[in-house]
C-alpha positions in Angstrom: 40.3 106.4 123.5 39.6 103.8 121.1 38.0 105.3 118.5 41.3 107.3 118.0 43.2 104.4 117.1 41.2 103.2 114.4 43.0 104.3 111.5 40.6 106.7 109.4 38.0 105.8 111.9 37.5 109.9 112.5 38.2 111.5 109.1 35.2 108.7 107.6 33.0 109.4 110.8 32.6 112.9 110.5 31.8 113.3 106.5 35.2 113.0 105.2 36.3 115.6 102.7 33.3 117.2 102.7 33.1 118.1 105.7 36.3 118.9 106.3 35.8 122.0 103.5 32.9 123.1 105.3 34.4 123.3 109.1 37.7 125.2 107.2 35.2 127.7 105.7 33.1 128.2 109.2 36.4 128.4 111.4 38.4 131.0 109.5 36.2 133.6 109.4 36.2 133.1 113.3 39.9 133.4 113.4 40.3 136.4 110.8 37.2 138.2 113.4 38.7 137.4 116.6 41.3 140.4 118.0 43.5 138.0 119.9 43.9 135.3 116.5 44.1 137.8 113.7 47.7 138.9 114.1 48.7 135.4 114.0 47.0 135.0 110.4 48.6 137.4 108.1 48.7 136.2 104.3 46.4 134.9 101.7 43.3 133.1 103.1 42.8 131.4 100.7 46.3 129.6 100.7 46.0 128.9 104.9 42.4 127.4 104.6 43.9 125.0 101.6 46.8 124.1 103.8 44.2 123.2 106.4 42.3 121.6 104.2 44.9 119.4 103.5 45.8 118.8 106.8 42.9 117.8 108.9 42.2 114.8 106.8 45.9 113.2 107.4 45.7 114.8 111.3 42.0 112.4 111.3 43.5 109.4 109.5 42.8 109.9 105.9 45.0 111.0 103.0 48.3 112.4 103.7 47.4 115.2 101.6 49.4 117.7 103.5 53.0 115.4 103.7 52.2 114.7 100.0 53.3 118.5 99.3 54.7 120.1 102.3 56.6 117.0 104.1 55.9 115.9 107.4 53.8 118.0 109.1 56.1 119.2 112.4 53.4 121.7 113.2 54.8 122.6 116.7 57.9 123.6 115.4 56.3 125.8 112.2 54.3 127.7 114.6 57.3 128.3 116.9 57.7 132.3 114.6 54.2 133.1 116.2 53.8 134.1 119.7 51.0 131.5 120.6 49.9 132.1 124.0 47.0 130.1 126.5 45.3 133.0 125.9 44.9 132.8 121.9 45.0 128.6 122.1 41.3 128.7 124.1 40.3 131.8 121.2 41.5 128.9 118.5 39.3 126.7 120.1 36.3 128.4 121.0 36.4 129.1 117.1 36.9 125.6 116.4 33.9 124.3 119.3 31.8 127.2 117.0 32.7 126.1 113.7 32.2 122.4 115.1 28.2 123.4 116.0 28.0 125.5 112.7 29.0 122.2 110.7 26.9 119.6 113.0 29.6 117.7 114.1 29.9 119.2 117.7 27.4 116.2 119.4 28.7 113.6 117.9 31.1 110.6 119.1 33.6 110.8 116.4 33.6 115.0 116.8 33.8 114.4 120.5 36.9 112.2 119.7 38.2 114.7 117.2 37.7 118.2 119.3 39.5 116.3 122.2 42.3 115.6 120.0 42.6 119.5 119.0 42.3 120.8 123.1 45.5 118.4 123.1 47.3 120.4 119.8 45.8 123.7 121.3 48.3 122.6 124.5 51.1 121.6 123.2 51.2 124.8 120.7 51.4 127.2 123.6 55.3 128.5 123.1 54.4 132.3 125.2 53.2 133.1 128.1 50.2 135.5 128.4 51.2 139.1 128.9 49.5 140.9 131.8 
């Protein structure tokens, strides 16, 4: 997709910063609600939604915030300790798809761009199989 190569073309197109804080604060409150996600998010909320925060904007092409302070970001193998199922990837995006609606972002070409890019992450996170 073209618009993906455009450095910074998706972090600028979908509000930047801003709204970057505000899809962090409507997606973790999905996460911490939903049975299959919660065991997955034990600790401080507060720290995982700055981590995020800091993340999405390099994962969209902006500031490196998150290699700034925690090196490169490898997220594949720091999720490896958590039993990530298909199961609990399509309940990590169905909270992202409702915190992409809740934040406006859902219709447009650049959150189109960006949702695609998660279902792709979602994917290659998978490291269990479902159980029964």
């Amino acid at each position: 997709m073209k618009l993906e190569n455009n450095r910074g073309y998706l972090y600028t197109e979908i509000g930047g910063q801003d709204t970057i804080e505000k899809l962090v604060d409507a997606f973790y409150p999905r996460v911490y609600a939903d049975p299959e996600l919660r065991p997955l998010f034990e600790g401080d909320i507060e720290e995982i939604k700055r981590k995020q925060r800091m993340f999405l904007p390099q994962f969209l092409g902006g500031p490196a915030l998150y290699s700034q302070e925690f090196g490169p970001p490898a997220m594949r193998e720091r999720h490896l300790p958590f039993e990530i199922t298909p199961k609990r990837a399509k309940c990590w995006l169905s909270c992202m798809k409702e915190a992409f609606k809740e934040v406006g972002i859902h219709d447009t070409p650049a959150g189109k761009a960006f949702y695609y890019r998660l279902e792709q992450v979602a994917e290659i996170m998978v490291n269990s199989p479902d159980k029964g």
